[in-house]
C-alpha positions as semicolon CSV with decimal commas, in nm:
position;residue;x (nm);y (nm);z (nm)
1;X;-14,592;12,869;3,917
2;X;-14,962;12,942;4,073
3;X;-14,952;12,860;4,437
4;X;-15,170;12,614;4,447
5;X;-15,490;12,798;4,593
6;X;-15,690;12,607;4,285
7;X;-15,631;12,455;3,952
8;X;-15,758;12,292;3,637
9;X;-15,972;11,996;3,697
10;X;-16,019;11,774;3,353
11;X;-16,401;11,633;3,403
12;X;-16,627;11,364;3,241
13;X;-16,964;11,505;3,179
14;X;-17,271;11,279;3,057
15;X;-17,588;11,421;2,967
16;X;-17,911;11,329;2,941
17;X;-17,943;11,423;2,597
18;X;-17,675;11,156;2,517
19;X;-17,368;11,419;2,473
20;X;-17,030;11,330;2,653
21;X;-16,886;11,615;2,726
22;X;-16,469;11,659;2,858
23;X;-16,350;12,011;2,995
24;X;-16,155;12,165;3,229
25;X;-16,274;12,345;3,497
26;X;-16,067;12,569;3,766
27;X;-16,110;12,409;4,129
28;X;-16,050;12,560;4,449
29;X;-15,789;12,355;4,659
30;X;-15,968;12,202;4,999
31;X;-15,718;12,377;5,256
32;X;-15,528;12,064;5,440
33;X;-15,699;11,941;5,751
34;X;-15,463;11,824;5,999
35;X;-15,399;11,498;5,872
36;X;-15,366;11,577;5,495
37;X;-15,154;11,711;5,245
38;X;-15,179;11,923;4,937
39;X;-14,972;11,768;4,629
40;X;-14,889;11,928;4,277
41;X;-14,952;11,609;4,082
42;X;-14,683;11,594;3,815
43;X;-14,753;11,239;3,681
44;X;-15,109;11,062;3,641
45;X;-15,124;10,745;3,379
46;X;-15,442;10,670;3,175
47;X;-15,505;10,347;3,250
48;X;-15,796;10,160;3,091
49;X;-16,012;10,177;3,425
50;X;-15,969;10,518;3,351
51;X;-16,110;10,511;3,064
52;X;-16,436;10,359;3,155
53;X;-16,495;10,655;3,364
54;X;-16,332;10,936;3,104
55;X;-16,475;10,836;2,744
56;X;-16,661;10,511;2,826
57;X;-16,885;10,343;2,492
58;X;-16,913;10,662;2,362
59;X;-16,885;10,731;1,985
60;X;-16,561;10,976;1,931
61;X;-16,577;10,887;1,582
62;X;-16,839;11,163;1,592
63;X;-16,647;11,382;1,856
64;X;-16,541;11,784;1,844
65;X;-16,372;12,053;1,957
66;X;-16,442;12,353;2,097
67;X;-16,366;12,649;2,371
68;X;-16,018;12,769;2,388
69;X;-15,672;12,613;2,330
70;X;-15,655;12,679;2,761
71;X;-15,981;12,532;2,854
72;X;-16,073;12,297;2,514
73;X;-16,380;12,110;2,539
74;X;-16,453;11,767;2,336
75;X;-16,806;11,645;2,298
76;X;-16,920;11,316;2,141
77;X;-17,237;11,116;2,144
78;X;-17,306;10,835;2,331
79;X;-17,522;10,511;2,239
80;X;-17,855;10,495;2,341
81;X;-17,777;10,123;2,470
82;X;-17,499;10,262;2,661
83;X;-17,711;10,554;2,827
84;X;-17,912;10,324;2,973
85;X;-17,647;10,161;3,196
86;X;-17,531;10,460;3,328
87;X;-17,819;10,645;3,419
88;X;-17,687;10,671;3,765
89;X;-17,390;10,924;3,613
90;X;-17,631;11,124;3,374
91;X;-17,576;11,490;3,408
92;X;-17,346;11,443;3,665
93;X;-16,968;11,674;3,611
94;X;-16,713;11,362;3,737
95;X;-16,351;11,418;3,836
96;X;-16,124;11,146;3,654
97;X;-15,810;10,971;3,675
98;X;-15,733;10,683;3,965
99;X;-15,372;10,707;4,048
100;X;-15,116;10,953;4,048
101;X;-14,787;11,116;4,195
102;X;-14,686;11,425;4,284
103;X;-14,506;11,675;4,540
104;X;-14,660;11,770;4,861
105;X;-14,642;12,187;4,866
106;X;-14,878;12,233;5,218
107;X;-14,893;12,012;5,494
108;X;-15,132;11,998;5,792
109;X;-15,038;12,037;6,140
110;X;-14,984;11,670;6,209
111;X;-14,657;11,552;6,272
112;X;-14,708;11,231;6,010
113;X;-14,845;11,573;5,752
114;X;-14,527;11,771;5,826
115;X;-14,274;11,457;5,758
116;X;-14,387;11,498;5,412
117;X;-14,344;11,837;5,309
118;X;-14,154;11,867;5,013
119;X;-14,121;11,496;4,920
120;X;-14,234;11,323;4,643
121;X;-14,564;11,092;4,748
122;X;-14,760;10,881;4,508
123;X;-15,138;10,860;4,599
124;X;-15,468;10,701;4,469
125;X;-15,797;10,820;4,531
126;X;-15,925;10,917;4,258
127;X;-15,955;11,267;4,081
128;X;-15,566;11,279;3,928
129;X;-15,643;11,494;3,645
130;X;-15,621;11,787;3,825
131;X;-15,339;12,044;3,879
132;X;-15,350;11,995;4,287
133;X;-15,513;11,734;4,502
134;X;-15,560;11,747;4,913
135;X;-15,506;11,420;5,054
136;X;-15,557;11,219;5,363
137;X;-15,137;11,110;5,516
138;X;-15,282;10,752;5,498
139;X;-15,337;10,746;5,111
140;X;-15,013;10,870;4,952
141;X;-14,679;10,720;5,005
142;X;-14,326;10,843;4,995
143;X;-14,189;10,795;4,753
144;X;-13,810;10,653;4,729
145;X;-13,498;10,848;4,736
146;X;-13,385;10,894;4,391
147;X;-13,757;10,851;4,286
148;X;-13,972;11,078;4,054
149;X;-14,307;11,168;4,029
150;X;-14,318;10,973;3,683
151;X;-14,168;10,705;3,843
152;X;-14,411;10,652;4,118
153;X;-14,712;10,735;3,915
154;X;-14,875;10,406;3,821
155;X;-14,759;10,267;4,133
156;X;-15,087;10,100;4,268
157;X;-15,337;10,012;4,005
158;X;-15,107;9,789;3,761
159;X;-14,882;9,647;4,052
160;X;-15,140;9,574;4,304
161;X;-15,351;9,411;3,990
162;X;-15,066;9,215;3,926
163;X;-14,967;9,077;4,262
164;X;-15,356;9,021;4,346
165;X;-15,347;8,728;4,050
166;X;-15,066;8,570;4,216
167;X;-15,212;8,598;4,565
168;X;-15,550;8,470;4,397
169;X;-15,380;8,173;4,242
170;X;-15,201;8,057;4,587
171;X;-15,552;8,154;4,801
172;X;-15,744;7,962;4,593
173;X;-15,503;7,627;4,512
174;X;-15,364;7,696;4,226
175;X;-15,000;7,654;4,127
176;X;-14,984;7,859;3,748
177;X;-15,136;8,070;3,549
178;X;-15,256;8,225;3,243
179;X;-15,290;8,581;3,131
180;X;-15,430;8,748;2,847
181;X;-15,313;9,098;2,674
182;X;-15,008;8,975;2,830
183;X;-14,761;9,209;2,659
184;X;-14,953;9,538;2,812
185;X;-14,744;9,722;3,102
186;X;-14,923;9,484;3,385
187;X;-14,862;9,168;3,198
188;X;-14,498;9,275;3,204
189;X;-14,496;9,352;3,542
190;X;-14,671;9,047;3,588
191;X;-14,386;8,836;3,392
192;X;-14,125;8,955;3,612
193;X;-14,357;8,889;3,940
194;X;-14,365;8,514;3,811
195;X;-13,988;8,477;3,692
196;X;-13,886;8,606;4,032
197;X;-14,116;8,403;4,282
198;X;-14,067;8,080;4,013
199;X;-14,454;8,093;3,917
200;X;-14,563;7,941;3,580
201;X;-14,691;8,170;3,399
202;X;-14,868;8,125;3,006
203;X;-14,854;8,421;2,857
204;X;-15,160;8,515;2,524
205;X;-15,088;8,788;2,280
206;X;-15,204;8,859;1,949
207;X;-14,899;8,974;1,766
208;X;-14,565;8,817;1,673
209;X;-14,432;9,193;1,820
210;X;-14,599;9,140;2,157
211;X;-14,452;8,805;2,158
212;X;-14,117;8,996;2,129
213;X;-14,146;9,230;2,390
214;X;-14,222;8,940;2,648
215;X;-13,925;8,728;2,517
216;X;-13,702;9,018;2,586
217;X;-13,796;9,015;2,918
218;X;-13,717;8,654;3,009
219;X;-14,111;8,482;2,952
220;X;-14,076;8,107;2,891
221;X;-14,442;8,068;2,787
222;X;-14,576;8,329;2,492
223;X;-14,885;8,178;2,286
224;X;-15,020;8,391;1,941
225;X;-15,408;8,325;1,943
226;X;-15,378;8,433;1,610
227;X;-15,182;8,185;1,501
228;X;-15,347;7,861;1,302
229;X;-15,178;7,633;1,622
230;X;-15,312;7,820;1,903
231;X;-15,530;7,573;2,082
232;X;-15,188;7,269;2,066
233;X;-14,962;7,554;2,145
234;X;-15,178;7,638;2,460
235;X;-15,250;7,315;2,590
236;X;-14,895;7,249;2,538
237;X;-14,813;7,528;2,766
238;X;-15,050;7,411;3,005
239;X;-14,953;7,048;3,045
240;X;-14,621;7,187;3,136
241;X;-14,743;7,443;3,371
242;X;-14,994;7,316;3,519
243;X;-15,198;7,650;3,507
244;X;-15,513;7,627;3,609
245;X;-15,648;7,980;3,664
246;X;-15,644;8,217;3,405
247;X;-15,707;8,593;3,413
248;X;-15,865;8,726;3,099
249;X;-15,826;9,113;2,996
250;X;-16,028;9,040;2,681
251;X;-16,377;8,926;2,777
252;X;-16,572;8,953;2,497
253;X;-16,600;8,664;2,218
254;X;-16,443;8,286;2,273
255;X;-16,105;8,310;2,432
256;X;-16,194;8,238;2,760
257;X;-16,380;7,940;2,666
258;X;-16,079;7,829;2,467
259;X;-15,848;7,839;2,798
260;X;-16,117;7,629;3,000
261;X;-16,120;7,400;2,672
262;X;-15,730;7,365;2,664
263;X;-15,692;7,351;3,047
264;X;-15,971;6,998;2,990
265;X;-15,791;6,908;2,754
266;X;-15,449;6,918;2,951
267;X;-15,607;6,795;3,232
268;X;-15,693;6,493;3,085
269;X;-15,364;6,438;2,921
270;X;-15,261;6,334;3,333
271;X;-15,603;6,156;3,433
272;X;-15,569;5,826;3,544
273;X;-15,950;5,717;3,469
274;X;-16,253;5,861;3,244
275;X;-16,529;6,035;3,365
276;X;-16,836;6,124;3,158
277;X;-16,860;6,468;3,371
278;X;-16,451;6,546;3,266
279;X;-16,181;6,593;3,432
280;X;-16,210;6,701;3,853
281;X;-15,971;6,934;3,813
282;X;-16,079;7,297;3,885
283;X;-16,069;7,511;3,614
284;X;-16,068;7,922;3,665
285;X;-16,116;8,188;3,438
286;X;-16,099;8,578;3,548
287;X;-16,249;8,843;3,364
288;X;-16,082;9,141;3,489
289;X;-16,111;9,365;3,165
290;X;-16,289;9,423;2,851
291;X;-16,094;9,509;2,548
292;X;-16,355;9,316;2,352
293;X;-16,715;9,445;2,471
294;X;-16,887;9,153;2,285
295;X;-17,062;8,853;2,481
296;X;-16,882;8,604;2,641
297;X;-16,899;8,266;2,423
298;X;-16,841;7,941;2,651
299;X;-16,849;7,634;2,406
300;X;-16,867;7,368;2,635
301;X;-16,620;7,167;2,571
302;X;-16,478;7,111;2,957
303;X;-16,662;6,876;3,183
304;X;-16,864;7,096;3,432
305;X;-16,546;7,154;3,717
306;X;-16,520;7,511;3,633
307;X;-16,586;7,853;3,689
308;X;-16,619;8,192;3,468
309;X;-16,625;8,487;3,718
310;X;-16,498;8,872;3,737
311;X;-16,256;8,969;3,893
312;X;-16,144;9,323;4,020
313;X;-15,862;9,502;4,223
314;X;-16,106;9,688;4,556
315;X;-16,293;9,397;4,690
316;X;-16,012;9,169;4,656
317;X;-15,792;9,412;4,854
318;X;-16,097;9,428;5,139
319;X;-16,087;9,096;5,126
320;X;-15,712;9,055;5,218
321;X;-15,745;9,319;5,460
322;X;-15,509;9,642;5,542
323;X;-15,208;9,414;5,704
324;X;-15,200;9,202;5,405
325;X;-15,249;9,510;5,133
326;X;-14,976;9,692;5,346
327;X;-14,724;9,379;5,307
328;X;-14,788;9,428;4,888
329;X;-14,742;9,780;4,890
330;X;-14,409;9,779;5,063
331;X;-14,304;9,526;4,772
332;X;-14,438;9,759;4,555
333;X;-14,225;10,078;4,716
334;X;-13,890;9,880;4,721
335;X;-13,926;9,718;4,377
336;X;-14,059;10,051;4,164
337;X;-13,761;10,116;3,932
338;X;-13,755;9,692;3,862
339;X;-14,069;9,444;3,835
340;X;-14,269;9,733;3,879
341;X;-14,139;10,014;3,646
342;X;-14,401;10,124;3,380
343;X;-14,287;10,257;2,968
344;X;-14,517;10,537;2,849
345;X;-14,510;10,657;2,523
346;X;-14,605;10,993;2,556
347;X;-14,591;11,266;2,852
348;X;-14,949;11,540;2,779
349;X;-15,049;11,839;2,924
350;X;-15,454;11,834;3,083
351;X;-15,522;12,055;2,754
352;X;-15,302;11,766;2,521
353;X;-15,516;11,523;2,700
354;X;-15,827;11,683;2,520
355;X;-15,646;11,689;2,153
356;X;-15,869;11,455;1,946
357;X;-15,564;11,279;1,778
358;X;-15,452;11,225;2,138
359;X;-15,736;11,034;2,267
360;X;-15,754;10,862;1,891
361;X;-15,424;10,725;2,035
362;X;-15,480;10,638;2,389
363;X;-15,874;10,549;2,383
364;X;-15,775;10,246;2,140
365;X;-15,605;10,070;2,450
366;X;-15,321;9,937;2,264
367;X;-15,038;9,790;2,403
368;X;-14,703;9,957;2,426
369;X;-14,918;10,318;2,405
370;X;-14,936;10,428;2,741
371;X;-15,025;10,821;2,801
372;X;-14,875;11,009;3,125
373;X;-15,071;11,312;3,203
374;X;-14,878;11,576;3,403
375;X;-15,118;11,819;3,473
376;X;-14,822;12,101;3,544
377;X;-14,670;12,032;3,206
378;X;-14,482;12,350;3,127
């Protein structure tokens, strides 16, 4: 095993010419300053925020292969719409990959940098696809007794996502909620938040499978938008819920105006009097992903108390401040193995990361096919 003096980096490349191009590239490891760490990461997910940053709207249907099978390197073309919203990234080499875990293998000469030699820390920061990573003490955590590095590896992004709807819903006055994708590792997580804490929770899939999976694990709520009854079957959910808020992983096309549409309509269902301008209940919806990159379609069919906004992990953790964040990642720590535990599918190598049928896989963003890259595979 090297000793950790520098290793593979996998790296998002977009050029001006419109070519994405993904390599590896051999790194030098930053020696640790006194309050740091060096860790072999052993366990980085690909997580759709990921993603945006790795493979973005490009085309892959018109990607190849080339270099090595050590150092492979996949280029594909990207849309001339797209290249136009990221001109601040063109021909710029970026590390990828938000999370990860690891072991620390060099400490500094801190006392709080020496406690963790040895152990196994998860971290965020971003640059996980990479065979070692120097970190600052304050960004990784130890990681339980008994705990691996595969264990520990999707320990902030999903879980912190998930809690930060619940704190959401109580910080802003509302007592349910609704969540779409919900059969995807964070809407499970999310599932066992709300069965634990006794939050309603109405959860939207698309499949009578992902219905399945969240029946399994206790959900009361599970509504098919697929299915010819969806907009009763919601509303039905919602008048016994009393959800109000909903955070939407889709985006694109009209579910989100459906929710706002079925939250009226439930709303009214309890109001003592009509009002012309609907119901005075407050009606959220949260666009925190975008599995569908088409426009947003608000038919409005829901009074005008409401509000369509986004909604993402970083400023709603400066907002809460580092007291607050540190109270969520304790929870976090001491429930990892339980509400928080994430299924992958498959465990790849930086170089299997690069395999076209690979990314066929993992770039579709379907749920229950969740990649874990350990970048010291073998």
């Amino acid at each position: 095993m090297s000793d950790g003096r520098s290793g593979l980096q996998l790296r998002s490349l977009l050029k001006k010419s419109g070519e994405l191009e993904l390599s590896l590239v051999d790194v030098p490891t930053p020696e640790p300053a006194d309050d740091e760490v060096v860790v072999r990461v052993e366990a980085t997910p690909i997580n759709p925020s990921d993603l945006g940053l790795l493979i973005g709207p490009a085309d892959m249907s018109t990607a190849k292969v080339s270099g090595s099978q050590d150092t492979p390197v996949v280029t594909a073309k990207m849309p001339e719409a797209a290249l136009r919203m990221m001109a601040a990234r063109l021909d710029q080499s970026l590390p990828v990959g938000n999370e990860g875990a690891g072991v620390v293998i060099r400490t500094g000469s801190s006392d709080a940098a020496k406690a963790l030699m040895g152990k196994n820390v998860s971290m965020i920061g971003g640059a996980m696809y990479t065979q070692y990573r120097t970190m600052k003490v304050r960004d990784v955590m130890e990681l339980p007794a008994g705990t691996t590095p595969a264990d520990g590896a999707s320990w902030f992004v999903n879980p912190l996502t998930a809690l930060g709807m619940t704190e959401t819903m109580r910080r802003e006055n509302h007592k349910a909620l609704v969540h779409t994708a919900a059969a995807s590792n964070l809407g499970q997580m999310l599932n066992k938040i709300c069965i634990k804490d006794g939050i309603g929770l109405v959860n939207i899939v698309r499949s009578k499978e992902q219905a399945d999976i969240l029946h399994n694990i206790g959900a009361k709520y599970v509504v098919d938008s697929t299915a010819d009854t969806f907009m009763d079957d919601l509303t039905n959910a919602l008048v016994e819920t009393g959800a109000t808020i909903a955070f939407d992983a889709i985006g694109g096309g009209k579910l989100a105006g459906q929710i706002l549409t079925c939250m009226e309509i439930a709303a009214n269902k309890t109001a003592k009097e009509y009002s012309r301008y609907g119901s005075n209940v407050y009606k959220q919806v949260y666009i925190y992903g975008s599995l569908d990159n088409r426009p947003t379609e608000l038919s409005r069919a829901f009074g005008l108390t409401w509000g369509v906004g986004g909604w993402l992990l970083t400023p709603f953790l400066q907002k809460i401040g580092p007291a607050e964040i540190g109270r969520l990642r304790q929870r976090v720590a001491s429930e990892l193995k339980t509400t928080f535990a994430s299924h992958y599918t498959q465990v790849v190598s930086l170089q299997e990361t690069l395999q076209l049928s690979n990314i066929a896989i993992y770039n579709k963003r379907s749920t229950g096919e969740k990649f874990l890259i350990n970048p010291n595979k073998g």
